[in-house]
C-alpha positions as CSV (number, residue, x, y, z in Angstrom):
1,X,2.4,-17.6,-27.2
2,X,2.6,-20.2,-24.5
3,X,0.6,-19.7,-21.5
4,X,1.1,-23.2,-20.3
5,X,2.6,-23.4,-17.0
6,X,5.8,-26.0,-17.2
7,X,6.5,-29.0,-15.0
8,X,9.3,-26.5,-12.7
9,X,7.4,-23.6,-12.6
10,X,4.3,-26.1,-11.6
11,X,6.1,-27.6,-8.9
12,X,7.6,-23.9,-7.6
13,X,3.5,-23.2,-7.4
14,X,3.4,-25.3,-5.1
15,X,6.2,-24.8,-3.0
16,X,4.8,-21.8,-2.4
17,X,1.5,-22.7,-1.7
18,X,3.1,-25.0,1.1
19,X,4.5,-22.2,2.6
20,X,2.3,-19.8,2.7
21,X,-0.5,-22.2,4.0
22,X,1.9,-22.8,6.9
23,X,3.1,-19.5,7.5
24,X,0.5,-17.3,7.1
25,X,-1.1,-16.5,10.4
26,X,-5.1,-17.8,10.5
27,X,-6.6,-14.4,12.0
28,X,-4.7,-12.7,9.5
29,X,-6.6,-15.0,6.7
30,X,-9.8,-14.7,8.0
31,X,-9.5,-10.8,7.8
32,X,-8.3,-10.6,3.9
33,X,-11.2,-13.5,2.9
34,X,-13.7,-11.7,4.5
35,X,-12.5,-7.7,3.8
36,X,-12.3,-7.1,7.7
37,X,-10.2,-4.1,8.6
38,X,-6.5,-5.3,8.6
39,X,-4.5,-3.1,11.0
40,X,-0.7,-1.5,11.1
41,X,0.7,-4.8,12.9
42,X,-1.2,-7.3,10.6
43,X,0.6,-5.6,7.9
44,X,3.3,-5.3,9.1
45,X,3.5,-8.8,10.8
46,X,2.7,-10.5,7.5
47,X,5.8,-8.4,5.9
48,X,8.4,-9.6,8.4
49,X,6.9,-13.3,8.2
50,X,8.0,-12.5,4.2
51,X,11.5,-10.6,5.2
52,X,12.6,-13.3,7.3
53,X,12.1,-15.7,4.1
54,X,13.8,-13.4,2.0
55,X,10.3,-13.3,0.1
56,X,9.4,-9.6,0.7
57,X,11.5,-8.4,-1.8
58,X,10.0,-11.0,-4.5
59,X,10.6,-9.2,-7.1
60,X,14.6,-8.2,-6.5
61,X,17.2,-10.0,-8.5
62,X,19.6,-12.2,-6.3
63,X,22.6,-9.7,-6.8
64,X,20.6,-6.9,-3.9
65,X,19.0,-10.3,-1.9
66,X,15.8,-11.2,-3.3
67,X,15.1,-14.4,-4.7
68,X,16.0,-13.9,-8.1
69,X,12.4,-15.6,-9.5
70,X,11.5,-15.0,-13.3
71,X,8.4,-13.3,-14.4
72,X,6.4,-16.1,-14.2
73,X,7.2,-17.2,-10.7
74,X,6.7,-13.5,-9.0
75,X,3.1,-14.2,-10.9
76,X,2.6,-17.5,-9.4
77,X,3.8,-16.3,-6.0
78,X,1.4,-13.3,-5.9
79,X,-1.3,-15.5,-6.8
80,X,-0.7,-18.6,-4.8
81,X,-0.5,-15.5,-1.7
82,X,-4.0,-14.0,-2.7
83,X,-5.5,-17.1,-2.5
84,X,-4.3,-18.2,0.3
85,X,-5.6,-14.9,2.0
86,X,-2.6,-13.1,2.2
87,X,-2.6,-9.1,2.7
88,X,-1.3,-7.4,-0.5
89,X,2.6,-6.7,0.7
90,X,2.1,-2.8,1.2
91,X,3.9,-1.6,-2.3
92,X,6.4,1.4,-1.2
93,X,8.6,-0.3,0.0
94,X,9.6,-3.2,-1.8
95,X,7.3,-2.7,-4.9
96,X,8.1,0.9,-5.8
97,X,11.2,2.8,-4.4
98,X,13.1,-0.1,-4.0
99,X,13.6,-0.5,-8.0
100,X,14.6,3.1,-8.4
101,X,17.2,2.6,-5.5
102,X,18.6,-0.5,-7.2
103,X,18.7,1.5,-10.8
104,X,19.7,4.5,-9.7
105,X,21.4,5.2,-6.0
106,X,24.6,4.5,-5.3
107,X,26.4,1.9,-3.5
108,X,26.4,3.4,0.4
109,X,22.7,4.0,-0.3
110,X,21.7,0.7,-1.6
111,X,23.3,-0.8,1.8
112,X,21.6,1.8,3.8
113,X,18.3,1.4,2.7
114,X,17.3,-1.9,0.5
115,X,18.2,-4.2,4.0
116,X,15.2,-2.6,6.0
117,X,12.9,-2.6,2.9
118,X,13.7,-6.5,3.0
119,X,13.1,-7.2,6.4
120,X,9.9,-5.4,6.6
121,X,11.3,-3.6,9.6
122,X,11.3,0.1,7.9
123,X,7.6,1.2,6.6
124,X,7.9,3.4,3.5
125,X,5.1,6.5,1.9
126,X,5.2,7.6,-1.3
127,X,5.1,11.5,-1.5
128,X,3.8,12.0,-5.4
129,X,0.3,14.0,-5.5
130,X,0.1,17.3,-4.4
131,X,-3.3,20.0,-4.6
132,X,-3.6,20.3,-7.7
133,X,-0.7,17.8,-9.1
134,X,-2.3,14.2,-9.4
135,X,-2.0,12.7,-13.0
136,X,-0.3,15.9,-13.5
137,X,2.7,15.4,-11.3
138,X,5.2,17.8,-13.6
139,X,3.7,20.3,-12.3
140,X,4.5,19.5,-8.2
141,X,5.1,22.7,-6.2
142,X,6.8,21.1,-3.2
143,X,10.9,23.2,-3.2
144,X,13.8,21.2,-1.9
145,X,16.5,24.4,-2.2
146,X,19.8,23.1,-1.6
147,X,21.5,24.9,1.4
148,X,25.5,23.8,1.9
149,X,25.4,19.7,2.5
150,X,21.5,19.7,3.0
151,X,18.1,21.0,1.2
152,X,15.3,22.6,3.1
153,X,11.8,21.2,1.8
154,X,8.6,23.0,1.9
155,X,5.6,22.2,0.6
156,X,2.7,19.7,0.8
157,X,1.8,16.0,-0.1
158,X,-1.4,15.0,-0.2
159,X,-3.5,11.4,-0.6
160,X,-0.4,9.7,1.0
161,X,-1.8,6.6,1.1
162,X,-1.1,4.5,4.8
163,X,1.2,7.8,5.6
164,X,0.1,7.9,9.2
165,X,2.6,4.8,9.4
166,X,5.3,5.8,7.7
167,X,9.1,6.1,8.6
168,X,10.5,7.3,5.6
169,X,8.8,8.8,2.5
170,X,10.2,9.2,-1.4
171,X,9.2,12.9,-2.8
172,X,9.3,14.3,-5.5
173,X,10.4,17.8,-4.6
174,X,11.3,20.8,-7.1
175,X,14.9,21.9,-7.7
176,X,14.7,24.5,-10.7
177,X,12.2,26.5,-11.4
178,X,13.8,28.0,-14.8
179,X,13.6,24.9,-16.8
180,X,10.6,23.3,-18.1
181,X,8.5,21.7,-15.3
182,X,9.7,17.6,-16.3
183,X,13.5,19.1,-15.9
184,X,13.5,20.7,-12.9
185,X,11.9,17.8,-10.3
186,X,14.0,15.4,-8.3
187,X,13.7,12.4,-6.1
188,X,14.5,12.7,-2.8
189,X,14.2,10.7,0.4
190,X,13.7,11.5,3.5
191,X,13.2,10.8,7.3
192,X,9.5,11.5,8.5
193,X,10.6,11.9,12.0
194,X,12.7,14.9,11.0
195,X,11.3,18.1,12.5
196,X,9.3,20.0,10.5
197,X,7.6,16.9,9.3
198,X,3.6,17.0,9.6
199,X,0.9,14.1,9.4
200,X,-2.5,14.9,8.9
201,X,-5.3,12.3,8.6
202,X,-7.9,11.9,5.7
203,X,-11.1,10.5,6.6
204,X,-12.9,9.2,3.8
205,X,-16.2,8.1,3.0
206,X,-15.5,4.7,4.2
207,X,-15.0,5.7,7.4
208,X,-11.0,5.2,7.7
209,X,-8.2,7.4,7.5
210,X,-5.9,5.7,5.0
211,X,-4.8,8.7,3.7
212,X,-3.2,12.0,4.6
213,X,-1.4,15.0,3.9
214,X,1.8,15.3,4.4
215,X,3.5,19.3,5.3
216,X,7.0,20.1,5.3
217,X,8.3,23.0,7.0
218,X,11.6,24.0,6.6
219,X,12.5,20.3,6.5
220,X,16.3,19.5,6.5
221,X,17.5,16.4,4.5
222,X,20.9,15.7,4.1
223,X,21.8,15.8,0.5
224,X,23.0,12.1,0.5
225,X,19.7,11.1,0.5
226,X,19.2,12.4,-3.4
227,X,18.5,9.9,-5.6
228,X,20.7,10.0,-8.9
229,X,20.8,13.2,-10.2
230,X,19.7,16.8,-9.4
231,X,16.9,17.7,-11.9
232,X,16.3,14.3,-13.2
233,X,13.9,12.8,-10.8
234,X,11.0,12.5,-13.6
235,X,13.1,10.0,-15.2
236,X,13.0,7.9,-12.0
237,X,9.5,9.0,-11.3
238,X,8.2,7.2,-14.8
239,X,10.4,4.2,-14.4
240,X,8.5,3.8,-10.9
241,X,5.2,4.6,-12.2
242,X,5.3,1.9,-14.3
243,X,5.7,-0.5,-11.5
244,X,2.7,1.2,-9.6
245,X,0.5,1.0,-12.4
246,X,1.1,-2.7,-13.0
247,X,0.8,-3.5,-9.5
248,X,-2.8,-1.7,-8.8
249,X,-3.8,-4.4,-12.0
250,X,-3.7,-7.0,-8.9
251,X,-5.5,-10.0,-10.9
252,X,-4.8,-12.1,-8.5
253,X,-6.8,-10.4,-5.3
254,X,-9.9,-9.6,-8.2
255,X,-9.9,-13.7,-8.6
256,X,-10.0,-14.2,-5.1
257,X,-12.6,-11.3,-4.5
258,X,-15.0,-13.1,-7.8
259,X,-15.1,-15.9,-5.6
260,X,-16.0,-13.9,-2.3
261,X,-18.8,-12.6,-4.7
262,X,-20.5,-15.8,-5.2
263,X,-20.2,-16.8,-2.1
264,X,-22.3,-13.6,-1.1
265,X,-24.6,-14.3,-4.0
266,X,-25.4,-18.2,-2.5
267,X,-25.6,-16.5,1.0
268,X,-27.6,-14.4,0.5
269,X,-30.6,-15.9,-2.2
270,X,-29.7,-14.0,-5.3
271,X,-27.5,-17.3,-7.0
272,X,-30.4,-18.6,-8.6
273,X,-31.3,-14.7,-10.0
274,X,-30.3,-15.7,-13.7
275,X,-29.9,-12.2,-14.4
276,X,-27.9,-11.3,-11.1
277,X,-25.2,-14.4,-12.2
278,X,-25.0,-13.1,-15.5
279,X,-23.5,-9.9,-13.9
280,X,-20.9,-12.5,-12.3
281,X,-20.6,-14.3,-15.3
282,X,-19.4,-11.2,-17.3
283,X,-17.2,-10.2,-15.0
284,X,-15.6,-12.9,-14.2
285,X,-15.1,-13.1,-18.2
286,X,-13.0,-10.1,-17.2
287,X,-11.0,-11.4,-14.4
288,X,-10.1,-14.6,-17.2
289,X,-9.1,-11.4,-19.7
290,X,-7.4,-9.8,-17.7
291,X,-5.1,-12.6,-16.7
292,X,-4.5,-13.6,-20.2
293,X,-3.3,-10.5,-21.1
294,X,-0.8,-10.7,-17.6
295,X,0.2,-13.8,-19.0
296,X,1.0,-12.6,-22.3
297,X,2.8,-10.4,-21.1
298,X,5.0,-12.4,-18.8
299,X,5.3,-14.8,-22.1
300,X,7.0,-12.3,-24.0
301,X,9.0,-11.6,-21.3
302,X,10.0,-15.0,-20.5
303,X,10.8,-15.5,-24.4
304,X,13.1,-12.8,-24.7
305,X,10.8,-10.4,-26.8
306,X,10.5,-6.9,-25.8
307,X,7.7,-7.0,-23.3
308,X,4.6,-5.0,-23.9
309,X,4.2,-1.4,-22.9
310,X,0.8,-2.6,-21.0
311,X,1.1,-1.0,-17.8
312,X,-1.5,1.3,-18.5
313,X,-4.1,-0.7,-19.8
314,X,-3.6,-3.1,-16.9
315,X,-4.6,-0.4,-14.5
316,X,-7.5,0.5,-16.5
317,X,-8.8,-2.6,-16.9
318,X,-7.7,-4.1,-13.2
319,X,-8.8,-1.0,-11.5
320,X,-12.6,-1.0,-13.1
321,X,-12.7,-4.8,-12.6
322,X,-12.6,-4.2,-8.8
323,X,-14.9,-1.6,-8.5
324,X,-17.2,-4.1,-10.4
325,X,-16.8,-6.9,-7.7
326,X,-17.3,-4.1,-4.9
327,X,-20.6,-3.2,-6.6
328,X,-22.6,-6.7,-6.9
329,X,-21.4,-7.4,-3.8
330,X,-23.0,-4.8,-2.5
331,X,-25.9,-5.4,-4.9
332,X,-26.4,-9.2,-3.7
333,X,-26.3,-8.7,-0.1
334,X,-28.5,-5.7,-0.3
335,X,-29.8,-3.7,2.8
336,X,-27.6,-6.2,5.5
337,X,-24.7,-4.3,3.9
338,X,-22.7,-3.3,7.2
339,X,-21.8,0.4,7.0
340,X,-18.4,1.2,8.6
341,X,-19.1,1.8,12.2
342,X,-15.5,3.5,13.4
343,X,-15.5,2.9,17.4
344,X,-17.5,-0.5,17.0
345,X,-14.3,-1.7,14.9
346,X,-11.9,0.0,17.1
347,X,-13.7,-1.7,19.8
348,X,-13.1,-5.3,18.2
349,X,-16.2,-5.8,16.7
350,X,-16.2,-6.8,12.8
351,X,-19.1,-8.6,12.1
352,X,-17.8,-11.8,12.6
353,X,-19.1,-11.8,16.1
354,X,-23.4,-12.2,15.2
355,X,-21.7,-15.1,13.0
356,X,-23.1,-18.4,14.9
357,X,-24.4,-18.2,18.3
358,X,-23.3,-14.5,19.8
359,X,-26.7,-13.7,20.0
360,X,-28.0,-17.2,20.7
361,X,-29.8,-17.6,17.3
362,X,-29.0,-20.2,14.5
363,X,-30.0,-17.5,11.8
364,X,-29.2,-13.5,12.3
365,X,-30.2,-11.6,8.7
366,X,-27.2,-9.6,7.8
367,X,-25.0,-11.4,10.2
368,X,-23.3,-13.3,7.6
369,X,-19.8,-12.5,8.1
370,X,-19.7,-12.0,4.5
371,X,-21.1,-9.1,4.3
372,X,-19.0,-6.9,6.7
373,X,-18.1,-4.2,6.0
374,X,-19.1,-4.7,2.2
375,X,-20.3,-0.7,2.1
376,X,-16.9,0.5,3.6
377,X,-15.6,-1.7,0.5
378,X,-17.4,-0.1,-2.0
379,X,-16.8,3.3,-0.8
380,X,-12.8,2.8,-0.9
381,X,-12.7,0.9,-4.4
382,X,-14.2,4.4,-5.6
383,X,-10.7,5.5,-5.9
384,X,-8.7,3.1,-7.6
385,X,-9.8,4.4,-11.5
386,X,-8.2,7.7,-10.1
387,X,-4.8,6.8,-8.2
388,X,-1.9,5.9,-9.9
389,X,-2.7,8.0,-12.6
390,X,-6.3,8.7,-13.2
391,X,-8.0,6.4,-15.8
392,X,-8.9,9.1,-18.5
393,X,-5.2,10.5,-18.4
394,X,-4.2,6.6,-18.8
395,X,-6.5,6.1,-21.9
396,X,-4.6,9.0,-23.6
397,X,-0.9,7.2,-22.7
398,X,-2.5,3.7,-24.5
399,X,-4.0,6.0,-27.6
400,X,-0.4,7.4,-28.2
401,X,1.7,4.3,-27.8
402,X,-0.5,2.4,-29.9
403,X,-1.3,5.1,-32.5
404,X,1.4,7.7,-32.1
């Protein structure tokens, strides 16, 4: 195993770096280096920056108009972009249903759809979990009964992450309910402007609303918009799954964060705390293992070997890793941990503004710009060992493909 970079792959690092350091908008920066509250248009401003460089879409092959980049450079351009301070490109879209499109939809719906999902212009939800159907998702309720040229959905979505945005959702949506629960599921798109279609905001301990449920009610969908085949939507479901699951891993934002975290630490006193940097020592131990076994993986990839069924163990180990960083950063900078405050935000304020002089003092305890909104950081990395498949369902998928 290799994990040396080579002289090309070198020089396409910093390509990117070049372009990203002079395309990615500064206020945009200063939000994702200091976990300030990005909003619809930063995200969406960043993606169209990407879409108009053919870039969102990083991971397509050349033949549906990405760039065609190896393993290796999709790594280095992720990385090179969360170091530079770059939002993570929202996933739906171009991450997740746009594989399954490619590998399963037909012609007419790869030019229908794939071009907005490029451009950024179109914002995609993913429409998965349900009450009561998380890890579980054979056993989603939510019926799509085929009526003539269309099916009527009913049912509900829940934990739709960003949904309050979102122009077009993927579902999986129940066709038979006389096979067994895997055979009987399909993958369905549709338009979440179509009436019928019902939004309804989660606010979570964080303060934010960046999830919701999602009702449908007598929804019609045109039966174009079905994804391969009737009844075989798990299929598509895993093969997407394993994109999601690899993509929470995100080593690149936790080597970014590590260094946010000892910035705090020097900030705030607790560097020369042997035992607090021992913490940071540790886990940055992790964030160095964690990358390694990326890299291996990309290695066998690049090689030609089969590449490793890892996408599991990524998420574990990614997703604990940044509930880690969350923690001592909350640990370092203590009680001057900002809470979310909802209308101060809305209002403009982040923190950044008792920064320097805003309240004509040199020194303002707490005002570090650092340390805002660390709590409403803690609260939403509480999630990530459960979406995408919850952690302990995730351990038993490692335990049988490694000892059957």
């Amino acid at each position: 195993m290799d994990l040396a970079f080579t002289p090309e792959e070198q020089r396409f690092r910093e390509e990117v770096r070049a372009w990203v350091r002079a395309n990615l908008p500064a206020d945009i920066a200063h939000k994702v280096h200091n976990a300030l509250r990005l909003s619809r248009d930063d995200l969406q401003r960043w993606a169209k920056i990407l879409g108009s460089k053919g870039w969102l879409g990083f991971g397509w092959p050349k033949q549906f108009g990405g760039p065609g980049w190896t393993a290796i450079e999709k790594h280095l351009f992720e990385e090179e972009c969360a170091l530079a301070g770059a939002p993570r490109i929202v996933p739906f879209g171009p991450v997740m249903v746009a594989p399954v499109i490619m590998a399963f939809g037909n012609a007419e719906q790869h030019q229908r759809f794939l071009p907005g999902i490029a451009s950024g212009e179109v914002w995609w939800s993913q429409g998965y979990s349900e009450p009561g159907s998380g890890s579980d998702l054979a056993s989603v309720k939510t019926r799509a009964e085929k009526v003539g040229d269309k099916y009527i959905v009913n049912g509900q979505k829940t934990w739709t992450t960003l949904g309050q945005y979102g122009e077009w959702i993927f579902c999986l949506v129940r066709t038979d309910t006389q096979c067994k629960p895997q055979a009987g599921i399909s993958f369905l798109l549709i338009d979440m402007k179509s009436p019928g279609v019902t939004v309804r905001p989660i606010k979570l301990l964080d303060g934010e609303c960046e999830v919701n449920e999602v009702w449908f009610d007598n929804v019609e969908v045109p039966a174009e918009n079905l994804i391969g085949e009737e009844n075989k939507g798990w299929n598509y479901a895993k093969y997407l799954l394993a994109h999601e699951r690899t993509n929470i891993a995100d080593v690149n934002r936790a080597k970014r964060e590590l260094e946010r975290l000892k910035r705090i630490a020097k900030a705030e006193g607790v560097w020369e705390d042997m035992r607090f940097r021992d913490q940071i020592a540790l886990l940055e131990v992790d964030v160095v293992a964690l990358e390694m076994l990326v890299l291996r993986v990309l290695s066998a990839e690049k090689s030609g070997k089969p590449s490793l069924d890892l996408a599991g163990l990524l998420k574990i180990r990614g997703s604990e890793i940044q509930q880690r960083y969350a923690e001592l950063m909350m640990l370092a900078a203590g009680p001057y941990s900002l809470p979310y405050i909802f209308d101060a935000m809305e209002a403009g304020w982040q923190g950044d503004q008792v920064e320097g002089g805003a309240l004509g003092l040199t020194e303002f305890p707490g005002g570090n710009v650092d340390n805002a909104p660390l709590a409403s950081t803690y609260f939403n990395m509480r999630k990530t060992t459960i979406y995408g498949g919850s952690n302990e369902v995730q351990r038993n998928i490692v335990a049988q493909t490694l000892l059957g």
